[in-house]
C-alpha positions as a Markdown table, in Angstrom:
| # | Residue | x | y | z |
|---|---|---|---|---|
| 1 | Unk | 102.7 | 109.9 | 99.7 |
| 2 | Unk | 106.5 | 110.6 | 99.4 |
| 3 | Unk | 108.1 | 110.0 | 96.2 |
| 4 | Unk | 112.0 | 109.6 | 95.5 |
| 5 | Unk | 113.6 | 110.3 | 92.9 |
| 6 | Unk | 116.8 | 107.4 | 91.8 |
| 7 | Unk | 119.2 | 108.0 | 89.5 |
| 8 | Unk | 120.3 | 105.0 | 87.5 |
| 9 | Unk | 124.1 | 105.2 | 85.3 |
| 10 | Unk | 124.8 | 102.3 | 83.4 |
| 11 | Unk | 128.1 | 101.2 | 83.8 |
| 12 | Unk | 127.7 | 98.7 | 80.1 |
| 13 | Unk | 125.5 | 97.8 | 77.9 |
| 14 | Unk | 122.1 | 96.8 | 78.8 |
| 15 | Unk | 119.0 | 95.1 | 77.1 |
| 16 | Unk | 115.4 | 95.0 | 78.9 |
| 17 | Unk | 113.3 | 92.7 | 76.7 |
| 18 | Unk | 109.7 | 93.5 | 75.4 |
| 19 | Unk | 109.0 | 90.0 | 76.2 |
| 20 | Unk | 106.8 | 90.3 | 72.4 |
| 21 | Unk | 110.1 | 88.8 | 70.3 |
| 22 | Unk | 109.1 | 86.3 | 68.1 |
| 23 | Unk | 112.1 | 83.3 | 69.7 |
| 24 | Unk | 111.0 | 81.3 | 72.9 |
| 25 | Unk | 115.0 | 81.2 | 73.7 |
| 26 | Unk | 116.2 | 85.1 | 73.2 |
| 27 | Unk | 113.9 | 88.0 | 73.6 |
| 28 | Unk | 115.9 | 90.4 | 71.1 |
| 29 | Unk | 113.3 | 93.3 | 70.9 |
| 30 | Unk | 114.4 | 96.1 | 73.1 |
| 31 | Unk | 111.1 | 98.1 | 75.4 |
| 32 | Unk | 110.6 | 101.4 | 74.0 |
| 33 | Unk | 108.9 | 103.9 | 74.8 |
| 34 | Unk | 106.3 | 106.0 | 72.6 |
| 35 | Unk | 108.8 | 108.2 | 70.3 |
| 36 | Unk | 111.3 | 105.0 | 70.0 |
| 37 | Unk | 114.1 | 105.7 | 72.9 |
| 38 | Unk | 114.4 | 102.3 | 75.1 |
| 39 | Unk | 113.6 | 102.3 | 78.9 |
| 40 | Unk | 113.7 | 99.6 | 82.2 |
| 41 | Unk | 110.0 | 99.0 | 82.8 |
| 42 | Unk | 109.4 | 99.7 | 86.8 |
| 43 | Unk | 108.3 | 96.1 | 87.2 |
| 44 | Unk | 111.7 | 95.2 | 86.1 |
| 45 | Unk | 113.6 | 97.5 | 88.6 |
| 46 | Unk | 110.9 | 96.9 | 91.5 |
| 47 | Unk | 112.1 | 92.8 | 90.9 |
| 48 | Unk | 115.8 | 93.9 | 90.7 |
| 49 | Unk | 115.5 | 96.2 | 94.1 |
| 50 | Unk | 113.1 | 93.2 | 95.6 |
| 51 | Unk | 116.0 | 90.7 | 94.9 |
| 52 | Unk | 118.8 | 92.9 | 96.4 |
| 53 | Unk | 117.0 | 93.8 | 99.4 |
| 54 | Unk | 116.1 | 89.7 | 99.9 |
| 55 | Unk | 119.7 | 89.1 | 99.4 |
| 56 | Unk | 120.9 | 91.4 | 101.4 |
| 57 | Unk | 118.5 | 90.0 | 104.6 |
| 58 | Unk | 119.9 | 86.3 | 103.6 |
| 59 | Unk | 123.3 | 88.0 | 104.6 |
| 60 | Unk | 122.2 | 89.4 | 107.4 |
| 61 | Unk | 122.1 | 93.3 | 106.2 |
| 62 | Unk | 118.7 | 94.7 | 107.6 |
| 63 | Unk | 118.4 | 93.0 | 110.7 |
| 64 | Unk | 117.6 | 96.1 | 112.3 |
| 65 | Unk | 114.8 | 96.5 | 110.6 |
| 66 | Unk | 112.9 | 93.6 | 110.8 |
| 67 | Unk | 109.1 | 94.2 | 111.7 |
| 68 | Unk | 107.5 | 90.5 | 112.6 |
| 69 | Unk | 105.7 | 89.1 | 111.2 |
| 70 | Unk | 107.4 | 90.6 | 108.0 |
| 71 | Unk | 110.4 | 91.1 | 106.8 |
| 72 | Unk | 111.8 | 94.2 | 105.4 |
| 73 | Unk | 111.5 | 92.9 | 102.0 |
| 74 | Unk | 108.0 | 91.8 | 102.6 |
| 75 | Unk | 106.8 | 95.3 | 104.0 |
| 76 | Unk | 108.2 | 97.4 | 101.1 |
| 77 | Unk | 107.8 | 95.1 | 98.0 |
| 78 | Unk | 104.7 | 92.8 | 99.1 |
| 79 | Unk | 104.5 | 88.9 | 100.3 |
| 80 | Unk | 104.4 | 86.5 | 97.9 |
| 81 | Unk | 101.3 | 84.1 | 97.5 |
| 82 | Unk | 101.7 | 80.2 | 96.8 |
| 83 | Unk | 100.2 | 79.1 | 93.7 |
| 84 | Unk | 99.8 | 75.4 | 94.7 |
| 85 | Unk | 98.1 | 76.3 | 98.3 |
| 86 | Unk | 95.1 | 77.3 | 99.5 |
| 87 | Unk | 96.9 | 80.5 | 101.0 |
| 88 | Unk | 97.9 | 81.9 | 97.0 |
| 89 | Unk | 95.3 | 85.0 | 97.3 |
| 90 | Unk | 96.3 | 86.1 | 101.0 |
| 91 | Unk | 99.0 | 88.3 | 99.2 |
| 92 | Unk | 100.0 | 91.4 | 101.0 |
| 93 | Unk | 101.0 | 94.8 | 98.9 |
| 94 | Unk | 104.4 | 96.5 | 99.2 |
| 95 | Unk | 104.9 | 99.9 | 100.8 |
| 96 | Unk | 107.0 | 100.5 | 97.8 |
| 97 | Unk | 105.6 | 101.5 | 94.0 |
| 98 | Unk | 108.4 | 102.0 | 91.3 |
| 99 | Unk | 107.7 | 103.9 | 88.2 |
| 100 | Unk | 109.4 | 103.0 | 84.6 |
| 101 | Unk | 113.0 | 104.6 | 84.4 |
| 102 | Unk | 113.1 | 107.4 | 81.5 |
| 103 | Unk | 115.9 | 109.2 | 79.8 |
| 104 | Unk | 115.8 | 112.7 | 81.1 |
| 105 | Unk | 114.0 | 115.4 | 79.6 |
| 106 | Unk | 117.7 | 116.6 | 78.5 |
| 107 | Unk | 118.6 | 113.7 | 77.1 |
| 108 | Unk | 115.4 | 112.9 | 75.3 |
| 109 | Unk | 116.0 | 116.4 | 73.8 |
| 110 | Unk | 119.3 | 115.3 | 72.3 |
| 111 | Unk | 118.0 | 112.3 | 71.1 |
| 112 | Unk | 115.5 | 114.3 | 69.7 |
């Protein structure tokens, strides 16, 4: 397996949610990790990558790389299965598996 290694700079602020807050309306309490320093889950960035690569095929972006019966979305991130049809458990996985994004071990250090 070949692994990548992608570099994320925050350009603002930022909040990925716990989802464990206590409001239905704002979830407030920041992921951390084990020693308290916040992180983006990698099923967060694998659904914002997913959703740039879909919109990117709705414009007409990866056309080149279409592979029927999939789509390039569908090959790296996985098909989607339809809850209300018989068809929901013919899902297909992704070629693509995203780890959480960490501070770096230099800037855990500082932290530290």
């Amino acid at each position: 397996m070949q692994s990548f290694k992608l570099t994320i700079s925050l350009l603002g602020f930022w909040h990925a949610g716990s989802g464990l807050s206590a409001g239905t309306r704002v979830d407030a309490l920041t992921i951390k990790d084990e020693i308290g320093l916040p992180y983006l889950p990698g099923r967060t960035l694998k659904g914002l990558l997913r959703d740039a690569c879909d919109q990117l095929e709705t414009w007409g972006g990866l056309d080149e790389y279409k592979q029927p019966p999939f789509t390039l979305t569908e090959l790296l991130f996985g098909t989607r299965g339809q809850q209300d049809t018989a068809d929901r458990h013919s899902v297909r996985s992704g070629l693509l598996q995203v780890s959480d994004a960490r501070l770096s071990p230099e800037e855990v250090a500082w932290f530290d």
